[in-house]
C-alpha positions in Angstrom: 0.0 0.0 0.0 1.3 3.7 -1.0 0.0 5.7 0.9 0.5 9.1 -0.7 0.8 10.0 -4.9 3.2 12.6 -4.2 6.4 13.0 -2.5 9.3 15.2 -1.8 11.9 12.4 -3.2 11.3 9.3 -4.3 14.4 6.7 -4.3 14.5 3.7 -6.9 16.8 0.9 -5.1 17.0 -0.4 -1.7 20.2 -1.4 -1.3 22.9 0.6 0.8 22.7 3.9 -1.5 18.7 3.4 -1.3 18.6 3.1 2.1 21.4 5.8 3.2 20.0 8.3 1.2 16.5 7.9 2.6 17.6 8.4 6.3 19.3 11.2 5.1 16.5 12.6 3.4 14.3 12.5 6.4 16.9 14.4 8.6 16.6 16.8 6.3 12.5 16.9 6.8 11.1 15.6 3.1 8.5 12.8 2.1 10.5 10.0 1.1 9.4 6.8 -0.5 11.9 3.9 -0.9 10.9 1.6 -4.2 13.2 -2.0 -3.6 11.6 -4.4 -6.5 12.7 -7.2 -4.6 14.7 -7.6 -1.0 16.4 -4.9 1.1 19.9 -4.8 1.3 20.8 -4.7 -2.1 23.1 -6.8 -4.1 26.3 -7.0 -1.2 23.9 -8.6 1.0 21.6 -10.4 -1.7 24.4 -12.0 -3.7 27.8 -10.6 -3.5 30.0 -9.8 -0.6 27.7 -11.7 2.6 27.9 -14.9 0.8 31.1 -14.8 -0.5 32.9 -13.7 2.8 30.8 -16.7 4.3 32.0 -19.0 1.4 35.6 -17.4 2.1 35.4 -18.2 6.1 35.1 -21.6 5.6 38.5 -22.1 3.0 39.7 -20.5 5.9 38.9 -22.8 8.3 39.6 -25.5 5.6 43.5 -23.9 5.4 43.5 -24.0 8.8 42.6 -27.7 9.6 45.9 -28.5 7.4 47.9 -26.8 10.3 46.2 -28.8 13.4 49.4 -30.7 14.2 51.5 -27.4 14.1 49.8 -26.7 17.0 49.3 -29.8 19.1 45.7 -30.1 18.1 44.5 -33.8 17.2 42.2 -34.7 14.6 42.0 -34.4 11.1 39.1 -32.7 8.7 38.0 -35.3 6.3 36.9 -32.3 3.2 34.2 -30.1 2.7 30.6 -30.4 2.5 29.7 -27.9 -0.1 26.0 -28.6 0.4 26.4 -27.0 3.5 28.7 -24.6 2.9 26.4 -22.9 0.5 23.7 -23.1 2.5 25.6 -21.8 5.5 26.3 -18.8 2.5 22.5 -18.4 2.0 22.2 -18.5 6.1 24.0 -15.3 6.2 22.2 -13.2 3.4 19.3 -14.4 5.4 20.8 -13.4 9.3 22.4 -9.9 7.5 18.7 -9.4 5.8 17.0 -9.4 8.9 19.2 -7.3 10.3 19.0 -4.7 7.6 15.3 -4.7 7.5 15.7 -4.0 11.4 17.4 -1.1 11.0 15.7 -0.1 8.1 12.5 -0.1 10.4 13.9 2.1 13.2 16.2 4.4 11.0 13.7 4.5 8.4 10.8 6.1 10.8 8.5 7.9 8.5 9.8 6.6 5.4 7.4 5.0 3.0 8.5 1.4 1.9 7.3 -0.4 -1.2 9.1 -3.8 -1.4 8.5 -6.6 -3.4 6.0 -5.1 -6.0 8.4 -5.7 -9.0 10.3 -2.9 -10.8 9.8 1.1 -11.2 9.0 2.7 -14.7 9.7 6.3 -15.6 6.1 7.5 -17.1 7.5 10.8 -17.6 10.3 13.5 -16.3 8.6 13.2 -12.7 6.9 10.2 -12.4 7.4 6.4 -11.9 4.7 3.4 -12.4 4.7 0.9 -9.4 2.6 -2.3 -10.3 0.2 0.0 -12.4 0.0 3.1 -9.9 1.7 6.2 -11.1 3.8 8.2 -8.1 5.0 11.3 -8.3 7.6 13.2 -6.6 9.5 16.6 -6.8 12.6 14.7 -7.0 13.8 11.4 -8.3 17.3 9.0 -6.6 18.0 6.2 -8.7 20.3 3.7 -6.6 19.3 0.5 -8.6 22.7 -0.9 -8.4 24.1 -3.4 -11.2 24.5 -6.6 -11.9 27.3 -9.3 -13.1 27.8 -8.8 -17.2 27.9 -12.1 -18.9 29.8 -12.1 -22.0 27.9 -12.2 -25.4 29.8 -15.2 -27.0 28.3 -18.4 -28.6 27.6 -20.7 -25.5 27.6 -18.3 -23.2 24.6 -19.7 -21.9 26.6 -22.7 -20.9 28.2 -20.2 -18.2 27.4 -19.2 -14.7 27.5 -16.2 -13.2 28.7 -15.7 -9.3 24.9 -15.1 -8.7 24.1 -18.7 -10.0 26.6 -20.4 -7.5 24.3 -19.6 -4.1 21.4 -21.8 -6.2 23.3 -24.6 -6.7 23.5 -27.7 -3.9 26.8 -28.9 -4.5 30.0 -28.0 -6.3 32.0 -29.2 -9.8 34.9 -31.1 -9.3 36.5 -28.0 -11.6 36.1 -24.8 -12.9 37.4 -22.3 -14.9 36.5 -18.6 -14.2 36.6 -16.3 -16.7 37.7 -12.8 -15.4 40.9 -11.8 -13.0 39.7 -8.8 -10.9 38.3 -8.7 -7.4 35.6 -11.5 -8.0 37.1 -13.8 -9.9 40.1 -13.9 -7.7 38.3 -13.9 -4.4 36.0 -16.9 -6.6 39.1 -18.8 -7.5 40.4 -18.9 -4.4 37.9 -20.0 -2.2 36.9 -22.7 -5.1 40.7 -24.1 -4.9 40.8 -24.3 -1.1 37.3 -26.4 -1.5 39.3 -28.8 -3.5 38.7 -27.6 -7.0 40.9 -27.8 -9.9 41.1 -23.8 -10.9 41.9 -22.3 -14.3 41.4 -18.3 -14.2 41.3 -16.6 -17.4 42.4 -13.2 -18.1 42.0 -10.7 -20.8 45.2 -8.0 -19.4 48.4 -8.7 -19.1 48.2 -9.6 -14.8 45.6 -10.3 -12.4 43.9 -7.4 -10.3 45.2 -5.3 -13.1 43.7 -2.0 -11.1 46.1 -3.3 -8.0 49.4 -2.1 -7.4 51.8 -4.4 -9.2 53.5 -6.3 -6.2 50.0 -6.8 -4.8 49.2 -8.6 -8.5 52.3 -10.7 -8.7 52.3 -11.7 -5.1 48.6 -13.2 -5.4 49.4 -14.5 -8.4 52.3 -16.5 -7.3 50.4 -17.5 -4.2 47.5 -18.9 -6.6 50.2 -20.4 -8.8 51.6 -22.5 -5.4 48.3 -23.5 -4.6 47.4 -25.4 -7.1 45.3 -22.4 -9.7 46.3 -22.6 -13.4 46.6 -18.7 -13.9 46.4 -18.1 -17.5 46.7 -14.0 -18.4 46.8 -12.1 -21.7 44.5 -14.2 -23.8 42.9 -12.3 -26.7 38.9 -12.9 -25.2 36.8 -15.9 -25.4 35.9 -16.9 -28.8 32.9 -20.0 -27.5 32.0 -22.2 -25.2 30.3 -25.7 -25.8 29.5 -28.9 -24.2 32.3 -31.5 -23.8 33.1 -34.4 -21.8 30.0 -33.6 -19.5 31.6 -30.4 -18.9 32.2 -27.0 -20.9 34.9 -26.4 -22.9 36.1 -22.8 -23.5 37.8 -21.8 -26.7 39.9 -19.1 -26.8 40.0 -16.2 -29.6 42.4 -15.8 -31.8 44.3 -19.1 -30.3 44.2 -22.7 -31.1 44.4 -23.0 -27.0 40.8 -24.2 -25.2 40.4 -25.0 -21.4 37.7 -27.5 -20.6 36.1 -27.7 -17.1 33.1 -29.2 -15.4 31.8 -25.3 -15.0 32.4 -22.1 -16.0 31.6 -19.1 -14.2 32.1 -15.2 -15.7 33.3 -12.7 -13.6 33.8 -10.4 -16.3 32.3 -7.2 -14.8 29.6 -5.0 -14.0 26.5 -3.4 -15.2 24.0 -0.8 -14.1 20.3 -2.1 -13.8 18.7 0.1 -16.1 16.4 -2.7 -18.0 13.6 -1.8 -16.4 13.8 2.0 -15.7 12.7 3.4 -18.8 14.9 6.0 -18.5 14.2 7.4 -22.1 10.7 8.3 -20.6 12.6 10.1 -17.7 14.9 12.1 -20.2 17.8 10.3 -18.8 21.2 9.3 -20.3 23.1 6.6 -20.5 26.8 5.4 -21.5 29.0 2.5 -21.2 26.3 0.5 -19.3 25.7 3.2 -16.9 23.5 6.6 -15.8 25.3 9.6 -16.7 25.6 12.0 -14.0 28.1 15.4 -13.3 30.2 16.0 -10.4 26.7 17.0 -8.1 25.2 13.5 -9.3 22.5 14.8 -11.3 21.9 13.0 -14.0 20.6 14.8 -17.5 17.7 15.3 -16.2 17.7 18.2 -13.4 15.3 16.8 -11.1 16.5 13.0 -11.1 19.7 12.3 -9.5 21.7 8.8 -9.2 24.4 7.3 -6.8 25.7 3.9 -6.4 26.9 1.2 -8.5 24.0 2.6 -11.2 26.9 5.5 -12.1 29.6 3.4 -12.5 31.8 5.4 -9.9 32.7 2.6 -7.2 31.4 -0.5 -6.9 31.4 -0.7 -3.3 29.2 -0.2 -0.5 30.9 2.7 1.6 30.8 4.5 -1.5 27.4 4.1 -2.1 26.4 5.6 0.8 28.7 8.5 0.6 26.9 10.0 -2.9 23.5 9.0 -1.8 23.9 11.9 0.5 25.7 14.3 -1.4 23.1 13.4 -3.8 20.4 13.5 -1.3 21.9 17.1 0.3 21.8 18.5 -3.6 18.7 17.4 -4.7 16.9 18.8 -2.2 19.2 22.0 -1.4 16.6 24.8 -1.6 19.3 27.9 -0.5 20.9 28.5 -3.8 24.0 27.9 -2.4 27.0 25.9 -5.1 25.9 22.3 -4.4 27.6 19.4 -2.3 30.2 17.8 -5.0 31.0 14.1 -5.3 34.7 14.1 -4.6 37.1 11.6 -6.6 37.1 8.3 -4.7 40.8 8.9 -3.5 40.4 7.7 -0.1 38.8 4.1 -0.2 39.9 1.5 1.4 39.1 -2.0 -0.2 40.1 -5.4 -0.6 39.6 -9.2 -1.6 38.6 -11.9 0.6 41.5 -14.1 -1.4 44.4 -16.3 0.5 46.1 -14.6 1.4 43.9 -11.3 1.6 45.0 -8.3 0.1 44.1 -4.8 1.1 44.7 -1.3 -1.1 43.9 2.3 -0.5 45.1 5.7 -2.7 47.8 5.3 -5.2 49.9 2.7 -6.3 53.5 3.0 -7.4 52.5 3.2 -10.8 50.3 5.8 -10.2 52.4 8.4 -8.1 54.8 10.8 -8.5 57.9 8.2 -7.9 60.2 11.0 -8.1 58.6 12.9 -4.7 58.3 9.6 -3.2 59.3 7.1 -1.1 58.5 3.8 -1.0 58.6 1.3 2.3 57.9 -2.1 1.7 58.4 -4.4 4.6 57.7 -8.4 5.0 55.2 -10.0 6.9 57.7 -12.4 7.8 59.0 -9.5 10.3 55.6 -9.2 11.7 56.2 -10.9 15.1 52.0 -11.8 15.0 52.6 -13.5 11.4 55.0 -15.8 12.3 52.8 -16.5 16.0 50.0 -17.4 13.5 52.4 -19.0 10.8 51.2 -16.5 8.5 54.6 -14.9 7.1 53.6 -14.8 3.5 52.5 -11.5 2.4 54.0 -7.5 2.6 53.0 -4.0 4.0 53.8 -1.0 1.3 53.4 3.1 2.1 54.0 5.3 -0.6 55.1 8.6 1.2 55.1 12.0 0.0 58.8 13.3 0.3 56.7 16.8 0.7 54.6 16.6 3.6 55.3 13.2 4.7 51.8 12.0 4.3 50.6 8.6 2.7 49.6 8.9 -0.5 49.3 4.8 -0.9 49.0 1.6 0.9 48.8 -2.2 -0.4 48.5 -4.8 2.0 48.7 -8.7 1.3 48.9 -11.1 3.9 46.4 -12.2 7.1 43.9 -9.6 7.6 44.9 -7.4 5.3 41.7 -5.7 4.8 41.0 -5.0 8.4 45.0 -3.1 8.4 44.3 -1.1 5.3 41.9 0.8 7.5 44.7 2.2 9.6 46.6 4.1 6.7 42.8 5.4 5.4 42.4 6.8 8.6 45.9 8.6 8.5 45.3 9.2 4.8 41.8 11.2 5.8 43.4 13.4 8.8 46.4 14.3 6.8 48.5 12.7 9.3 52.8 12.6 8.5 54.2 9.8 8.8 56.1 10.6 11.9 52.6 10.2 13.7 51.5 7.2 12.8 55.1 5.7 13.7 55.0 7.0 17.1 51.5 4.9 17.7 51.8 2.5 20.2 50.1 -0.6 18.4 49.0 -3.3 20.6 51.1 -5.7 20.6 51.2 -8.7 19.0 48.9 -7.7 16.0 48.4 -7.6 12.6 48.0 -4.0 12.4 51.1 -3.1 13.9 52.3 -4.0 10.6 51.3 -0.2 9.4 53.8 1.2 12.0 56.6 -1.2 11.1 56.5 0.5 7.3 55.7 3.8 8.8 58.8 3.9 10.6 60.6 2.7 7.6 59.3 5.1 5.2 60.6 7.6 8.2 64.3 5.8 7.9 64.2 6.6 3.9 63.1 10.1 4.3 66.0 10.6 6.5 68.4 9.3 3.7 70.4 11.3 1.4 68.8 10.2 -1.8 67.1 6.5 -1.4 63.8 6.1 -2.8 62.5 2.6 -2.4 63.2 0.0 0.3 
């Protein structure tokens, strides 16, 4: 039930944009109405990070169970169960759904909800269709998210996508994944440490290609020693087909073909604009994507977008950083120069992989080498690594020789993506170098790894001329 035909904003999406911008929109005192065609949460609940993570956890504890004796623990774990593994996945988007709609309900007081009543329709500039009633509002959010791209070869059909793999009750004895960036790794790694003969496939030259280099070739050598066949550089897939029982992928412009009992595409990301009618809306489009400025708007004044829909970020804390810029400008009444949607400089990220890896700012490739330094220290002289018998991995800072602040940080190694957080914090307050240094980590920790490099990068800025370690 609606209960109104007009609002001040009306928000298209759910998810964490969707649901951000509409507690912000009700601090600020408008009529909001959130349309979610489906489930709250959005797609990092529904069918991305939650079950993956959960999927990740238990490789983990899989990894682990190889290491009982090292540690005086008797008893041996006979495999996996993937049956119950993936339903321990689909446990979680349940537990983290319930827990979102929670919050929604509290946070969300005065907010009308429509959930579940299929997809919103522009009719026009100002209005959307909802299961055949026509709403309007003053102003329109579009956080609709995206989904997986699959690729538009011959056979593709043939292929999963990683939204296909919480359906299934069991797991192939192999698989080759098709795609090398953030989901296909995290995919391939978990699918290995399951027991899975791996290929991954890769159209660039490396894996993680948007990583820092060292953060690439260290994964890539830790896949290569666990067993995953990491093929790079091919020229695309050409088909797939049926063989053996399986699916053989042929590649293009090669006589080369990999043949596996599945295939699953990770091959990218797409905004959900099937359904919008956007035309109707007088809204553009390019490269799979809303087009919006720097204040989020999109070509149409009174519709704005944020979230994976504009093809900025594809993660959640970015999501819910423009849904209230875009919220704040959309319904700005003072005439002031609107909020504006920053680069996304500052965001720390990561991949679930084994061993994690963590990345915020620039990589080497990226800065100014020149009016840098570069620290790169070991896990292996992490005194909580080698506790753990977790010495594989490396902390790097990339230090302005200027001010002495961190312009970059890659992690790889145990819980890398819980230490990248301490370098975005000291990246956001500006801090030198010489501050973080003189923080007095716990002790012993994986974090503390941040303070070893610190202190490192503070040893080259002292030298005559030295630029990397």
């Amino acid at each position: 039930m609606i209960p109104r035909d007009e609002y001040d904003l009306g928000i298209i999406g759910g998810g964490p944009a969707g649901l951000a911008a509409a507690i912000r929109a009700r601090e600020l005192g408008a009529s909001v109405l959130v349309i979610e065609q489906d489930r709250l949460g959005g797609v990092c609940v529904n069918d991305g990070c939650v079950p993956t993570r959960t999927l990740a956890r238990a490789a983990r504890l899989r990894r682990d169970a190889n290491h009982f004796a090292e540690f005086g623990i008797i008893g041996e774990v006979q495999g996996i169960d993937a049956a119950r593994a993936l339903e321990r996945a689909r446990h979680s988007m349940a537990i983290v759904r319930d827990n979102k709609a929670a919050a929604a309900e509290s946070g969300l007081a005065g907010v009308d909800l429509v959930v579940g009543l299929g997809p919103a329709s522009f009719r026009g500039p100002r209005q959307v269709d909802i299961g055949g009633r026509t709403i309007e509002a003053r102003k329109f959010l579009i956080c609709a998210g995206g989904h997986a791209r699959r690729l538009p070869v011959p056979g593709a059909e043939l292929a999963l996508s990683h939204s296909d793999i919480w359906t299934l009750t069991g797991l192939p004895d192999s698989v080759i994944v098709v795609g090398a960036a953030s989901t296909g790794c995290q995919l391939a790694s978990i699918l290995a440490a399951f027991g899975l003969r791996v290929t991954l496939l890769e159209v660039a030259g490396r894996i993680l290609r948007e990583e820092d280099a060292d953060v690439s070739a260290t994964i890539s050598a830790e896949f290569a020693g666990r067993g995953i066949e990491v093929v790079t550089g091919i020229g695309g897939v050409e088909s797939m087909q049926p063989e053996n029982g399986g699916v053989s992928v042929k590649l293009s412009g090669s006589p080369d073909s990999y043949e596996a009992a599945a295939v699953i595409f990770a091959v990218g990301w797409s905004g959900s604009l099937e359904s919008l009618n956007l035309t109707a809306a007088g809204v553009e489009t390019e490269r799979g994507f809303v087009r919006v400025d720097d204040e989020l708007r999109t070509t149409n004044p009174d519709i704005y977008a944020a979230g994976d829909i504009d093809g900025h970020m594809m993660l959640v804390q970015s999501a819910e950083i423009e849904a209230r810029i875009a919220v704040e400008n959309a319904l700005d009444s003072t005439g002031q120069p609107h909020l504006r949607s920053k680069a996304h400089q500052i965001v720390p990220h990561g991949g679930f992989t084994d061993p994690d890896y963590a990345s915020v700012g620039l990589t080497e490739e990226q800065a100014d080498i020149e009016n840098a330094v570069v620290a790169k220290v070991p896990y292996e002289v992490l005194d909580r690594a080698l506790i753990d018998g977790r010495p594989d991995g490396f902390v790097k800072l990339i230090v302005s020789r200027q001010d002495h602040s961190i312009l970059g940080a890659h992690v790889v190694g145990e819980q890398a993506v819980e230490a990248i957080h301490i370098a975005a914090a000291a990246m956001s307050a500006g801090l030198p170098i010489e501050t973080i240094g003189a923080i007095q980590f716990a002790y012993p920790t994986f974090t503390a790894s941040i303070g070893i490099a610190a202190r490192e990068a503070e040893r080259l800025l002292a030298g005559p001329s030295s630029k990397t370690a």
